[in-house]
N, C-alpha and C positions, 0 to 999 in steps of 0.2 A: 311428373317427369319434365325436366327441363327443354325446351326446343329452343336451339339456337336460330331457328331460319328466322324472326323477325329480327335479332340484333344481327343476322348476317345482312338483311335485306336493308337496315338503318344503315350500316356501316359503310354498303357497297352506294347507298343514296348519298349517302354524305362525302364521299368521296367521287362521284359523278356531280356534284354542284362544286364541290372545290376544284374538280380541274374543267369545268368550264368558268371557274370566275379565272383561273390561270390562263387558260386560253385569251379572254376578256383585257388582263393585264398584261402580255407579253404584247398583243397586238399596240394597244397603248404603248407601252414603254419602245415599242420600233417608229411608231408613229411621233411621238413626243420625243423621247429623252430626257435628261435630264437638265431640266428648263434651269436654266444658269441667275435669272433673272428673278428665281424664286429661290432659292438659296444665297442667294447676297441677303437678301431682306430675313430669314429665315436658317438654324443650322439643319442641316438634312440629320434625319434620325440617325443615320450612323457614327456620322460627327460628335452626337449627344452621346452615343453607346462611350467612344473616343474618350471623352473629359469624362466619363464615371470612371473608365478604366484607367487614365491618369492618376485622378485625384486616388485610389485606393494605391497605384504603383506609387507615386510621393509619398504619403503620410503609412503604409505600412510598408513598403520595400525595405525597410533599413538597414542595414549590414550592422550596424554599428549594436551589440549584446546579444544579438539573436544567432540561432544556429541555423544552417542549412535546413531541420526540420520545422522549426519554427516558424521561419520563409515560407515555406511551402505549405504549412497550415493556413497561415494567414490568405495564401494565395487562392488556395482552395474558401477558404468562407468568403473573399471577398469574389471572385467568379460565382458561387453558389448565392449571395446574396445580391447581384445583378441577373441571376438567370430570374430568379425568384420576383424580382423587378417588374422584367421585362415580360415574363407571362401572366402576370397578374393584367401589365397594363393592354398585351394581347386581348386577354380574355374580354375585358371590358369595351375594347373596338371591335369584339366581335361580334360585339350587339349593335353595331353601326348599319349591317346587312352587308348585303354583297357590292354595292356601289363605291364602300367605304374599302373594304375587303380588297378591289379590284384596283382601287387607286394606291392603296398602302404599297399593294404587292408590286406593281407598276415604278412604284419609287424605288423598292428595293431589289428589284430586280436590274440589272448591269447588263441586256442583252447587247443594246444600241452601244452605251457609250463601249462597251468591251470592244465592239467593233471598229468604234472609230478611233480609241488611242492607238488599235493596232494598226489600221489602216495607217494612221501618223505617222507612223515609223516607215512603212515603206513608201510613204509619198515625200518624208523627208532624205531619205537615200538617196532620191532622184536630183537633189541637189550637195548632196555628199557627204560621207561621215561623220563630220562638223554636227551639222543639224541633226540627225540621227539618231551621236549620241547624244544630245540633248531630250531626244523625242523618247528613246528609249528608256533616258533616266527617268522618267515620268512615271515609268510602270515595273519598276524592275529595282530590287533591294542593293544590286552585285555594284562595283565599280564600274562604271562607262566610260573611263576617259580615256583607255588606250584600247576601246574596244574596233576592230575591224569590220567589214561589212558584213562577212558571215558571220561574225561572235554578233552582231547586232540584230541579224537577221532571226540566229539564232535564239536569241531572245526573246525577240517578238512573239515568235512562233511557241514559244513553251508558255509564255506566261499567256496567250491566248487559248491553250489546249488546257491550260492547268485554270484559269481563270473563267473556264464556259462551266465546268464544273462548280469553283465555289461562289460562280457570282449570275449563275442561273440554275443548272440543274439542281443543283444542292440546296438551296431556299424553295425552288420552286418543291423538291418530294417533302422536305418539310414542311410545308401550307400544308402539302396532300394530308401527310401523317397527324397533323396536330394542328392544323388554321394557323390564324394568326400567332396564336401563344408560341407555333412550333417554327415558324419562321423570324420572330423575334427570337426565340433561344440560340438558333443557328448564326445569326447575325451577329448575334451579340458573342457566340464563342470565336466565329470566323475573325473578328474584327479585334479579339482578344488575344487571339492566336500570331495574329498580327504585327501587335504593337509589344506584347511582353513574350510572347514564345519562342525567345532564341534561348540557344546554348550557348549564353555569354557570362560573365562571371555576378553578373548586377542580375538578369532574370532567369538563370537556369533554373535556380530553387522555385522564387516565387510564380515564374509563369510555367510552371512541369503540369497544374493542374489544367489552365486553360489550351496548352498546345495538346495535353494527352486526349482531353474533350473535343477538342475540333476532330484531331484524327479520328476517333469514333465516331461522330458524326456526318465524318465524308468516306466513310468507309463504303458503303452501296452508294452517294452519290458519282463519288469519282472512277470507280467499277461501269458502273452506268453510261458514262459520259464515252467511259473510254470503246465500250457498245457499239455507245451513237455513233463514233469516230469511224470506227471500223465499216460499220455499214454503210456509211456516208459515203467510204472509200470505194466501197466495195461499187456502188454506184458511178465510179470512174476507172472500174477496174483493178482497185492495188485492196479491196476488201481481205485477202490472204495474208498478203507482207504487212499488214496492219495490225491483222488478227496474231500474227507471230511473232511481231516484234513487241506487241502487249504484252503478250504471253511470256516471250523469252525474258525480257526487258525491264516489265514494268514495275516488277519489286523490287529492281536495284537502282534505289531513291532513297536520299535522304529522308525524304520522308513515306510516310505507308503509304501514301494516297495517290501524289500527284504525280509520280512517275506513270502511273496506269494511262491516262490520256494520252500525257508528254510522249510515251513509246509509242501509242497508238499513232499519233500523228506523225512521228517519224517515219514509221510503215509508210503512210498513208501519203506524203510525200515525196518518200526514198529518197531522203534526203538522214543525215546524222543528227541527233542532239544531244542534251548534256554535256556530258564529258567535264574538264577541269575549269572551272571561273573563280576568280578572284573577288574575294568580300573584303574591302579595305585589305591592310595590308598580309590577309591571307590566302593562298591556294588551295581552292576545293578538288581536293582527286574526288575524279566521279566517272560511272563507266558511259561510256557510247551507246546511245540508244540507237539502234538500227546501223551498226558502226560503218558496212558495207555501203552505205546511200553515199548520196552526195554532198559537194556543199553545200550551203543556205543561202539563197543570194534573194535580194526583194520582191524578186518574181513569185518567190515559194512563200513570201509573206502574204501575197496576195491571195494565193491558192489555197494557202489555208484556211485562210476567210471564207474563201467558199465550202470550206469542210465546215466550219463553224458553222455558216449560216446552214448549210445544209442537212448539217445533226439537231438542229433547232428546229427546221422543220420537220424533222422524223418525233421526235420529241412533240411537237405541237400533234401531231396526228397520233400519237398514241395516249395523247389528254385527251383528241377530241373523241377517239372511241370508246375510254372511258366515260366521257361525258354522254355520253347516248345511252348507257346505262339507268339514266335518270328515268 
């Protein structure tokens, strides 16, 4: 008769050393950052993820005898033969042990710098729109140049709520799930989803397989986040109008995922997000998250930050009583 309690007892061990090596490397990457001075000399792994997923968008994207289906196949084996890449070469750092492990994840983890573009943005309001939008084009896909203080604010504030999700939670449960292999995979879709996953008439076909994959893949992180968000809030009080405006809110998003936080943090604010922005010369209609709040002004970019950092520490404390499990 089979007895699962030693492979439960392996499973829950191996997931008690992978989130104390996260613990290990969150602390790093608040302490360090992203050392700028080793990346001039060096391209950061995601940069390398970057030029794989170029070089397959040039040489097969081509419009020119192929069909809509066709695109899309190709797009699909060339994502399937970078996943294939990148967990191979996982596997093989994962015999580096945990020191290697702890550094890897430290790099690819975005806690610090997430913090400090957004900080950028409201420390550059304080000298006015001008710089702002500049600070904010840095982080943000949409048009900035006739954006106003609360469309800029407003900015700040969603791609920090939507960005705590894919550029720590969501790497950080994939280590848990699968090490290294499984935070190279999430990387490598995240950063694919990125660069070829719009609905534009050059990548709808061939990036439908890398953006349908992200979204799978941040489907329990960005739920999760949106959690953290709430209880964060809840810690200042607004834990309800946070929990409800997730609730109400958070599927009416362009995309499945990143409305979850984006409305969380709206709650958690009481302040509005969303709503209609302009991508080059388009109008995105889109609903009001929390539409009753207020408006967004720099002050609430700061505040958020403290949501931020503060679902990170919720998050760190529920790695570290995993990790006691050990």
């Amino acid at each position: 008769m089979f007895d699962p309690l030693p492979l439960l007892m392996f499973s829950l061990s191996a997931l008690a050393f992978r989130a104390a090596i996260l613990l290990a490397a969150l602390a790093l990457d608040w302490l360090i950052g992203e050392p700028d001075i080793l990346w001039r000399h060096i391209p950061h792994p995601v940069v390398v993820m970057g030029r794989a997923i170029s070089w397959f968008d040039r040489r097969w994207n081509s419009r020119r005898g192929l069909t809509g289906h066709q695109r899309r196949m190709r797009g699909g084996i060339a994502i399937f033969a970078l996943v294939l890449a990148v967990a191979g070469l996982g596997v093989v750092l994962s015999f580096g042990g945990a020191l290697i492990a702890a550094v890897i994840l430290a790099v690819m983890l975005a806690a610090r710098s997430l913090d400090e573009h957004i900080r950028a943005v409201a420390d550059a309001l304080d000298d006015g729109v001008a710089p702002a939008r500049r600070a904010v084009g840095m982080i943000v896909g949409r048009d900035t140049s006739d954006l106003g203080e609360a469309e800029i604010a407003r900015a700040a504030i969603e791609t920090g709520a939507e960005n705590l999700s894919d550029g720590v939670i969501a790497p950080a449960l994939w280590f848990l799930v699968a090490g290294l292999p499984g935070l190279f995979v999430y990387k490598l879709a995240n950063t694919a989803d990125s660069m070829i996953g719009y609905r534009n008439a050059r990548h709808l076909a061939f990036g439908c397989f890398a953006a349908r994959f992200d979204d799978v893949l941040n489907i329990v992180p960005a739920r999760l986040t949106a959690l953290l968000i709430c209880v964060a809030a809840a810690l200042r009080g607004r834990g309800i109008p946070a929990c409800r405006s997730m609730l109400v809110d958070g599927r009416h998003h362009a995309s499945p995922n990143a409305g979850w936080p984006e409305a969380a943090m709206a709650g958690a604010l009481d302040i509005w997000l969303a709503g209609p922005r302009r991508y080059g010369n388009r109008v995105r209609q889109a609903r009001k998250f929390h539409e009753t709040g207020a408006e967004a002004q720099a002050a609430a970019i700061l505040r958020s930050l403290r949501i931020l950092i503060a679902s990170q520490i919720l998050f760190a404390m529920l790695l570290l009583a995993l990790a006691s499990l050990a």
